[in-house]
N, C-alpha and C positions, 0 to 999 in steps of 0.2 A: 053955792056956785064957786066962792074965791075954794075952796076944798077940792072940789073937783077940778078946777086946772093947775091947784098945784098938784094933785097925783097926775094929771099928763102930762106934764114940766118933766116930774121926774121920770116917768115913763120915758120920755123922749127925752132925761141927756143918756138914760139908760141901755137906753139903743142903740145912742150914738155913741157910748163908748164901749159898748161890744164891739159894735162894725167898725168900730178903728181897733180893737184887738184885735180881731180878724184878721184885717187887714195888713197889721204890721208883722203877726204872726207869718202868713200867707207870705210875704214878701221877705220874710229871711230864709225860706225854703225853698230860695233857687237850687235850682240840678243843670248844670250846664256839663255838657254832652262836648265831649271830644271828640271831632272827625278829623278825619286823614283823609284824604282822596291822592291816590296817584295818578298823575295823569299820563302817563306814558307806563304804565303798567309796570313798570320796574324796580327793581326792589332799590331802596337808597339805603344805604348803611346807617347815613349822619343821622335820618331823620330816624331808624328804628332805635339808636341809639339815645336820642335826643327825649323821642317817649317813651323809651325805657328810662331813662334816668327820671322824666317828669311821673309817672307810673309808680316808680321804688320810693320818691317822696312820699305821693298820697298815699299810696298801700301798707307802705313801710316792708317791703321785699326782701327779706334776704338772699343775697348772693349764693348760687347754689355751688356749693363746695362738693370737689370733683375730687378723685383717687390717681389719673391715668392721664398721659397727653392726648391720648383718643378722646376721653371725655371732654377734655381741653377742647378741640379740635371741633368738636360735633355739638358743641352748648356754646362758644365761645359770643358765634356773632350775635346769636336771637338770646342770650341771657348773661345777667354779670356773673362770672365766675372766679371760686377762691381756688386756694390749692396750697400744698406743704410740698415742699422743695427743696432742693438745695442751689446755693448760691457760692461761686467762684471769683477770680478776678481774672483779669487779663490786661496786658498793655498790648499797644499797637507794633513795639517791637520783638513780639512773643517768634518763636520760633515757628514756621510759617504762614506769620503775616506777612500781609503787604501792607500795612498802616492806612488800606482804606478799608471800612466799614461793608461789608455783602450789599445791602440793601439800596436804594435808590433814594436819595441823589450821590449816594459814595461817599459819603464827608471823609476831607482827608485829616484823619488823627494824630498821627505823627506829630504831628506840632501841640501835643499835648491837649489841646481840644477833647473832652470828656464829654462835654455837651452838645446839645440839640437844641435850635429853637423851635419849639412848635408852638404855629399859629394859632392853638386851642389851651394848650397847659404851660406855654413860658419856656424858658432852661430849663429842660429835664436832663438826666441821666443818660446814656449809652449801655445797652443790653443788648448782649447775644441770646439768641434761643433756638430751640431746639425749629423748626421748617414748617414745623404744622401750626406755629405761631406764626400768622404773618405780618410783611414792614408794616411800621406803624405801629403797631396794636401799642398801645400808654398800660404799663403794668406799674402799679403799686406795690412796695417791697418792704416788710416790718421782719420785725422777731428777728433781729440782727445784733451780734454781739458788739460791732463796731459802732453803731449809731442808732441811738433813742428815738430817734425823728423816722417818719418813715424815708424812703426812698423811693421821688415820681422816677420812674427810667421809661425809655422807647426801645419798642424793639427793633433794632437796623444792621445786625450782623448776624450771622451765624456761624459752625463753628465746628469740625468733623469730633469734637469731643462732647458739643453741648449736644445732648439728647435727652427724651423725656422731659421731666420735672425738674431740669437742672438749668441755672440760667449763668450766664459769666458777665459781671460787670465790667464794664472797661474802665481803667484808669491810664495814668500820665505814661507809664512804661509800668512793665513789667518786675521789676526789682522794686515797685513801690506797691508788689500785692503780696507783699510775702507774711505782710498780717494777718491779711483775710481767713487763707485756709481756704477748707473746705467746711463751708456754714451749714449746717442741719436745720432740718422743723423754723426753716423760714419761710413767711407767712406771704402769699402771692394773691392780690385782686385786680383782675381787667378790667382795668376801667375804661378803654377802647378798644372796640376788634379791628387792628386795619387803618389803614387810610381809610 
């Protein structure tokens, strides 16, 4: 008799420590499921943005690298995009400025003002671009002879020179881009489309 309920002792912690394997098993195999619902049917930029960048984390996405400011143009809002370019300078006293910026709210430059504050990425840079980039868009800026660091810039100007793949940074005046040049196979990623 003492025989037989030690084999159902062990029988039963044997059970019970399957079903708590199970169990623990079973309970690290959540799937939780991302919804969106729009409620006004409207398309929001912030939020397709928001998961797309949550999206590029889990997936591990790479940014789809484009040839053409058409492609620029027609991927920019619904996917992150790279590109090679070239890169310029500009002061705010260049020969026909007006020392404000194209874009909306106009910052006035002139007073040496290079920067933006945006309420999402801090002091960024001043970029002009080519129209079919619009205000707003947050462009990160590498593969530059002048600086190892990348460069955050916004786009708030534009510029009857700057067209295509070609972007003109703003600095203090104009006599202070005589470094720059003209920058080749500089490395361009949207990291916002837009206000």
């Amino acid at each position: 008799m003492k025989r037989f309920l030690s084999v159902i002792k062990n029988r039963f912690y044997f059970i019970v420590f399957i079903s708590c394997l199970l169990v623990i098993i079973a309970s690290g195999n959540e799937h939780q499921v991302i919804k969106t619902d729009n409620m006004n049917r409207s398309k929001s930029l912030e939020a397709i943005h928001i998961v797309t960048k949550y999206n590029n984390i889990l997936e591990e996405v790479k940014p789809l690298h484009v040839a053409s400011i058409e492609e620029v143009a027609s991927n920019g809002e619904a996917n992150p995009v790279t590109f090679t370019g070239t890169l310029t300078g500009y002061g705010p006293d260049c020969e026909g400025c007006g020392g404000r910026v194209g874009c909306p709210p106009r910052q006035d430059v002139r007073n040496g003002n290079i920067y933006y504050n945006d309420r999402e990425y801090g002091q960024i840079r001043i970029v002009a671009t080519d129209p079919s980039i619009p205000c707003g868009t947050i462009v990160k800026i590498s593969n530059l002879s002048f600086s190892k660091e990348p460069i955050v810039a916004i786009a708030l100007d534009r510029g009857s020179a700057i067209k295509g793949l070609t972007m003109d940074l703003l600095f203090e005046s104009e006599k202070s881009t005589n470094f720059i040049g003209r920058q080749r196979n500089v490395f361009y990623e949207i990291i916002r489309w837009g206000w």
